[in-house]
C-alpha positions as CSV (number, residue, x, y, z in Angstrom):
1,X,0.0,0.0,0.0
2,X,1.2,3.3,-1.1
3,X,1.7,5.7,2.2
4,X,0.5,8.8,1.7
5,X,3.1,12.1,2.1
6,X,3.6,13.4,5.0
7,X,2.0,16.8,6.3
8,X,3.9,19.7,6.4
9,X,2.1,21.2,9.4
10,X,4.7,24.8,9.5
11,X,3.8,25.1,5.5
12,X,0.2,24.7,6.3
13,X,0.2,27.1,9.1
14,X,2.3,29.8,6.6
15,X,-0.1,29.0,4.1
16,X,-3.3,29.7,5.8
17,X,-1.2,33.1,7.7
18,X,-0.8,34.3,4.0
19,X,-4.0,33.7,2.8
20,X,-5.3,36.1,5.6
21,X,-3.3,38.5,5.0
22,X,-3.6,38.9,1.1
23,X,-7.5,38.7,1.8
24,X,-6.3,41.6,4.1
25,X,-7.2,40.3,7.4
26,X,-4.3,40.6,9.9
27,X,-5.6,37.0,11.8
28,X,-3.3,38.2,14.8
29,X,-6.0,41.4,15.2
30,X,-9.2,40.3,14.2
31,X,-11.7,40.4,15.3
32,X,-10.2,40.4,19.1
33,X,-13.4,39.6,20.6
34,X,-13.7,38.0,23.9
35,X,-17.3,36.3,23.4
36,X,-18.7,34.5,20.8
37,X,-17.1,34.2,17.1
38,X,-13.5,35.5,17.5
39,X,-12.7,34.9,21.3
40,X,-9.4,33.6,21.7
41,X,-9.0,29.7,21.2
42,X,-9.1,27.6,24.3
43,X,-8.7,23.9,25.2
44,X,-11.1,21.2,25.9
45,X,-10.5,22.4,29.5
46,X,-10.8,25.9,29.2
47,X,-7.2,26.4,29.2
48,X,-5.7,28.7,26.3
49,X,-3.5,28.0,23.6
50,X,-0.7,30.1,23.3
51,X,2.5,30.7,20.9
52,X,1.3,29.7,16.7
53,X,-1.5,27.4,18.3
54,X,-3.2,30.8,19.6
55,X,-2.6,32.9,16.2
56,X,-3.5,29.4,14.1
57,X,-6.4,28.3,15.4
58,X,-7.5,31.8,16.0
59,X,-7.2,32.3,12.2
60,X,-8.9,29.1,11.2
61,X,-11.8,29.7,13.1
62,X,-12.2,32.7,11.4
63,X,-11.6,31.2,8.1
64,X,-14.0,28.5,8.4
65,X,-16.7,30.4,10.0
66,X,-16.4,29.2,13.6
67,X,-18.0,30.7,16.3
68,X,-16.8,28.6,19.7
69,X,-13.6,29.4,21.0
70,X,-13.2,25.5,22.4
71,X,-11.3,23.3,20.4
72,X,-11.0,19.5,21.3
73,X,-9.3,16.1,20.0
74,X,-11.6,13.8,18.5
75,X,-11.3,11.3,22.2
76,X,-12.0,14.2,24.2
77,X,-15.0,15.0,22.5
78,X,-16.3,11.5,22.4
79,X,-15.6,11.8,26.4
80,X,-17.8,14.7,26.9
81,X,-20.5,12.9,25.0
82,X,-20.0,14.5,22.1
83,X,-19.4,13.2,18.3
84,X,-17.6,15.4,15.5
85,X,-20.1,15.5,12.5
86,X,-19.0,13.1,9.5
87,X,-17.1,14.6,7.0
88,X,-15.6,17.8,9.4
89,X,-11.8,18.3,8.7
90,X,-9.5,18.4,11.6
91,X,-6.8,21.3,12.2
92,X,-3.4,21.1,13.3
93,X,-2.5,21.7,16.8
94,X,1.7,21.4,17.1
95,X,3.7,20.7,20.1
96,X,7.5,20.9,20.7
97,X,9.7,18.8,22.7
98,X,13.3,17.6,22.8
99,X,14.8,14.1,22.9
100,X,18.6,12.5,23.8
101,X,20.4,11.0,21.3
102,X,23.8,8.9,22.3
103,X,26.4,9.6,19.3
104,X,29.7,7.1,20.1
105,X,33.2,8.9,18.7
106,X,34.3,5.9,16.1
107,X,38.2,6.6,17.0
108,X,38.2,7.0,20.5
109,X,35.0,5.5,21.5
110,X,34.0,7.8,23.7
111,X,30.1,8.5,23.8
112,X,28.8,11.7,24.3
113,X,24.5,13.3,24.2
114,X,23.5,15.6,22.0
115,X,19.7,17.6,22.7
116,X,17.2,17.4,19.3
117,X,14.0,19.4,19.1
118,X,11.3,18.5,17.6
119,X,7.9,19.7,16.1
120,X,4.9,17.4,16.3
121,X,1.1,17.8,15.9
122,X,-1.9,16.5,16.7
123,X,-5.4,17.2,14.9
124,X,-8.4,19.0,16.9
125,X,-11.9,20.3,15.7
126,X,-13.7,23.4,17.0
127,X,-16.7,22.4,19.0
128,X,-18.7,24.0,16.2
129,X,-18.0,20.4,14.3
130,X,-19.1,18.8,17.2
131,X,-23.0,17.8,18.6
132,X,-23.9,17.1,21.5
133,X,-21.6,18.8,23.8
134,X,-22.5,20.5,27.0
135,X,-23.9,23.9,26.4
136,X,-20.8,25.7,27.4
137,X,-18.7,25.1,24.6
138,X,-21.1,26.9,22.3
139,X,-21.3,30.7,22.0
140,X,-23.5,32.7,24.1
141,X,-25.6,34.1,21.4
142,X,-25.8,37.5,23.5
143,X,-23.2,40.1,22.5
144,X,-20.8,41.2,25.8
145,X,-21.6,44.7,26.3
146,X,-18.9,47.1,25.4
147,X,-16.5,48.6,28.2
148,X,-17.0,52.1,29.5
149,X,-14.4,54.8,28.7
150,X,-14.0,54.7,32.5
151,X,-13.4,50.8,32.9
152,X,-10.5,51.3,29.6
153,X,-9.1,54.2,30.9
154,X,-8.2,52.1,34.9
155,X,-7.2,48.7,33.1
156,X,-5.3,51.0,30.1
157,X,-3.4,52.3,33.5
158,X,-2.9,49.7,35.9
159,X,-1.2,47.8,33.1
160,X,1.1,50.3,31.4
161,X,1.9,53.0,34.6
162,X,4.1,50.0,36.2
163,X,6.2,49.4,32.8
164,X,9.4,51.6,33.3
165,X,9.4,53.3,29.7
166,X,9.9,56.8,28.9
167,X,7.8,58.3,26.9
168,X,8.5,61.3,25.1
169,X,5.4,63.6,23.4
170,X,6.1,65.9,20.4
171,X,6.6,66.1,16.8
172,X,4.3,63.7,14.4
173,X,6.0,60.7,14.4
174,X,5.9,57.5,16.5
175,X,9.1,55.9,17.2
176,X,11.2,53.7,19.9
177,X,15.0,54.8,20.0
178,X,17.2,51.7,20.8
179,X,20.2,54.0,21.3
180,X,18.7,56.2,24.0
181,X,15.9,53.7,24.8
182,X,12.8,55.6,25.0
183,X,9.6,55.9,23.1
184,X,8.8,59.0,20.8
185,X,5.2,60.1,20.4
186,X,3.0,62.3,18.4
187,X,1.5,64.9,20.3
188,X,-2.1,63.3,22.2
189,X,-4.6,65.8,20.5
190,X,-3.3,64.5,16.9
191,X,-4.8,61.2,17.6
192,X,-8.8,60.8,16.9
193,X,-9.0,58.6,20.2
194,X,-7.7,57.5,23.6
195,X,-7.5,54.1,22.1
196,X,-5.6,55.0,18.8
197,X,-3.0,56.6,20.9
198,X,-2.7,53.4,23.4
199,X,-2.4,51.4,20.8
200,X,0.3,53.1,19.2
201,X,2.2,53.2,22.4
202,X,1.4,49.3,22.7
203,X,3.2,48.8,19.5
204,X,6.4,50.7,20.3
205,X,6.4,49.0,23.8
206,X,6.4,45.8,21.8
207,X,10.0,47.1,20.4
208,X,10.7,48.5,23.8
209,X,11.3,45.0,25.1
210,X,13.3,43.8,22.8
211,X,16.6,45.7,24.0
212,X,19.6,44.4,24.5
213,X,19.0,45.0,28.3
214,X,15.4,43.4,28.2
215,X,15.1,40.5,26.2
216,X,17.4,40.6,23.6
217,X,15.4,40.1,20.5
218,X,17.7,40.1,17.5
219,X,17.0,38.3,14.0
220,X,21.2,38.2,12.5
221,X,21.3,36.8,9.3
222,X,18.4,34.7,8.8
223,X,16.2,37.6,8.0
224,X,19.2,39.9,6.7
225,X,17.6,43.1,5.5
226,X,14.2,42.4,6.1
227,X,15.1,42.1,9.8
228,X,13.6,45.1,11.0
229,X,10.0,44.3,8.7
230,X,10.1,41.5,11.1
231,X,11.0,43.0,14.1
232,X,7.5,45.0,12.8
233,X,5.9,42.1,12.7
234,X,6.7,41.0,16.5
235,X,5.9,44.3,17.6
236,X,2.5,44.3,15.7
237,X,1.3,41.1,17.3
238,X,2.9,42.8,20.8
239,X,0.4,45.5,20.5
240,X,-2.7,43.6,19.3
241,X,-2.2,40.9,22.2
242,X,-2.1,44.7,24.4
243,X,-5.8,45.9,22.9
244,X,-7.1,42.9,22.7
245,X,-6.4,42.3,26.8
246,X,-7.4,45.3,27.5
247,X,-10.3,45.4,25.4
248,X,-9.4,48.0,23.0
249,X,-10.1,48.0,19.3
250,X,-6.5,47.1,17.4
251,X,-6.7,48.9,14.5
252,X,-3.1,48.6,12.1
253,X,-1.5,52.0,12.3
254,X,-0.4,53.5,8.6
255,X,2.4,53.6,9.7
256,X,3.0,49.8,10.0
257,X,0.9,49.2,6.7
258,X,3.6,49.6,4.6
259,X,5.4,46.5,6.0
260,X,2.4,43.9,5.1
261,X,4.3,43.4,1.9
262,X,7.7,42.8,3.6
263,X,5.7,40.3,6.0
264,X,4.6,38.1,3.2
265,X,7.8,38.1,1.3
266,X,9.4,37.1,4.8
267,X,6.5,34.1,5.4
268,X,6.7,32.8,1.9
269,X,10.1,32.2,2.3
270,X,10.8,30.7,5.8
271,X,7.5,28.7,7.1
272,X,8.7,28.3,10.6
273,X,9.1,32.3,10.7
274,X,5.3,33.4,11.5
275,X,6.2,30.1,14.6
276,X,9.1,32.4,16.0
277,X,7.0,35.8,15.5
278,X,3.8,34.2,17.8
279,X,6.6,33.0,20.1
280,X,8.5,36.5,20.6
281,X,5.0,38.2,20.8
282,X,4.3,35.8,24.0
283,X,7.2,35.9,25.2
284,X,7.3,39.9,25.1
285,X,3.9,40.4,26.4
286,X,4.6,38.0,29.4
287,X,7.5,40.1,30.0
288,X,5.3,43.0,30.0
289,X,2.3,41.5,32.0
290,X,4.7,40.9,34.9
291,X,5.3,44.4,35.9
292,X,2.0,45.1,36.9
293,X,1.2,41.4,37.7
294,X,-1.9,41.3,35.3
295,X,-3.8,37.8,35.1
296,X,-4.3,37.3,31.6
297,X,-6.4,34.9,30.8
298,X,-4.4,33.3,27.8
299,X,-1.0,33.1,30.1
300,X,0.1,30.0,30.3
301,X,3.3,29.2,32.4
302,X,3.5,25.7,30.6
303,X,5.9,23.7,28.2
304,X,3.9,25.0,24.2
305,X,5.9,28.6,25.4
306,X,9.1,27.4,26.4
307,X,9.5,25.3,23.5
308,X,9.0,27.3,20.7
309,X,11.8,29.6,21.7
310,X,13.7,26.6,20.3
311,X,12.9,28.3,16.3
312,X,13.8,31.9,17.2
C-alpha cells in the first residue's frame, strides 16, 4: 500500500497566515473579541493555547466560520459525549519537545549526548464540528456589552503605569529609540481617540522590550535586510495581544501598513518564521504583563511557550 506524504504542518500554518493577510485580514487582530465568534481559542478544559496554536487556530476559526472558542481532539469530544459531524476536517494543533540522542566517537570510543528538538502535531476540531456537547462550549448568542471609557481608561493604566518606559510627546512621528531607549510620540490631540493613541504606544512598547537589556530580540542573518520588517511584525502582534487584553479596538497604524508586503515576502520564504514571530510576541507580552502582575487569561506558564523559543 502506497503511504500517503507526510503533512507539512509549518507550510500549512504559513499557508493559511498568508492567505489572511492577502485577503487583508491581519488574523493576529481580528476580530479580538472576547465572546462569541472571534474569542481567543481555548482547550477542551478551558485552558488557552498560546504561541502559533493561539494565532492558528484563531485564524482558522475565522476562516472556516467558527464561532466557539473551544477546540477538542476527536477522544475528548467522544468523552464529553460529544461526536464530530461526518465529513468535518480536523486542524493542526503542534507541540515541541526535545529528545537525547547517544552519538559514540568511532576513533576513541568515547560517547557523548546531543539535545534534538522536535515539532509534532496532533489534529483538533472546534466544538462547532461537534454535537452534542455541553452547552458551554457553544457561544452565548448575547453580545458582551462594550466597556466604558471609564473601565478602559483604569485597566489601560494599571497595566502600562508599572512598565518603566519613557515616553517622550512631540513632533508627528511614533518611534522607539534603541540607542537612548525611549519611546517618541506624536502629540495626544493629533490622535482621533484615547484608544488609537494606546495602541500606538502598545506597539512601540512591543520594540521597547526587545533591548539588548530586556530581552534581547535580535533576528542576525536569517532575515538579513528584512530584519527590521520582522522586528514589525513582533511588535505588531505585541500591540494587538495589548488591545485585545485590554479590550481595546487594534486597528493597524499607517504607519506599519507599509510592511504587510515585507511580511509576506518574509512568510513565503521561511515557514517556521510566522512560529518564531507568535513565540517573541508571547514571550514579550509575558514580559510586559509581569510588571503590573496582570492575570491574563491566555498566560500560560507551561511547556507550548518554552519550547518554541527553540525556532527563534
Amino acid at each position: 500500500m502506497k503511504r500517503s506524504a507526510k503533512r507539512d504542518v509549518a507550510q500549512d500554518i504559513t499557508n493559511l497566515i498568508i492567505r489572511k493577510i492577502e485577503e487583508g485580514t491581519l488574523p493576529w487582530r481580528r476580530p479580538w473579541k472576547k465572546t462569541g465568534a472571534g474569542g481567543a481559542p481555548l482547550r477542551a478544559n478551558g485552558v488557552p493555547y498560546t504561541g502559533i496554536n493561539r494565532l492558528y487556530l484563531w485564524a482558522a476559526a475565522d476562516a472556516m466560520g467558527y464561532e466557539s472558542r473551544y477546540w477538542m481532539t476527536y477522544r475528548q469530544a467522544q468523552e464529553l459525549g460529544g461526536q464530530v459531524r461526518r465529513g468535518e476536517a480536523a486542524e493542526p494543533s503542534i507541540y515541541f519537545n526535545t529528545t537525547k540522542k547517544t552519538e559514540v566517537d568511532r576513533a576513541t570510543g568515547e560517547e557523548s549526548s546531543r539535545t534534538i528538538r522536535f515539532m509534532r502535531a496532533y489534529s483538533v476540531f472546534n466544538a462547532s464540528q461537534i454535537d452534542d456537547l455541553p452547552a458551554h462550549f457553544y457561544p452565548d448568542p448575547v453580545p458582551e456589552a462594550p466597556p466604558t471609557p471609564s473601565q478602559k481608561a483604569a485597566a489601560i493604566d494599571a497595566f502600562f503605569a508599572p512598565i518603566p518606559t519613557e515616553v517622550r510627546y512631540g513632533g508627528d512621528r511614533a518611534f522607539y529609540s534603541p540607542g537612548s531607549d525611549f519611546i517618541q510620540m506624536p502629540h495626544r490631540h493629533s490622535f482621533v481617540d484615547e484608544d488609537g493613541l494606546v495602541a500606538t504606544i502598545a506597539h512601540e512598547t512591543g520594540h521597547w522590550t526587545g533591548h539588548p537589556s530586556r530581552l534581547a530580540r535580535t533576528f542576525g542573518k536569517r532575515f538579513g535586510d528584512k530584519g527590521y520588517a520582522f522586528e514589525e511584525l513582533v511588535a505588531e502582534q505585541i500591540s494587538a495581544r495589548i488591545c485585545y487584553e485590554l479590550g481595546l479596538p487594534a486597528d493597524l497604524h499607517e504607519s506599519h501598513a507599509s510592511y504587510i508586503g515585507h511580511w509576506l515576502d518574509i512568510l513565503k520564504s521561511d515557514k517556521s518564521a510566522i512560529i518564531t514571530a507568535a513565540a517573541k510576541a508571547d514571550q514579550a507580552f509575558n514580559y510586559l504583563a509581569a510588571f503590573s502582575g496582570y492575570d491574563s487569561e491566555a498566560e500560560e506558564k507551561g511547556h507550548e511557550t518554552a519550547t518554541l523559543q527553540a525556532y527563534a
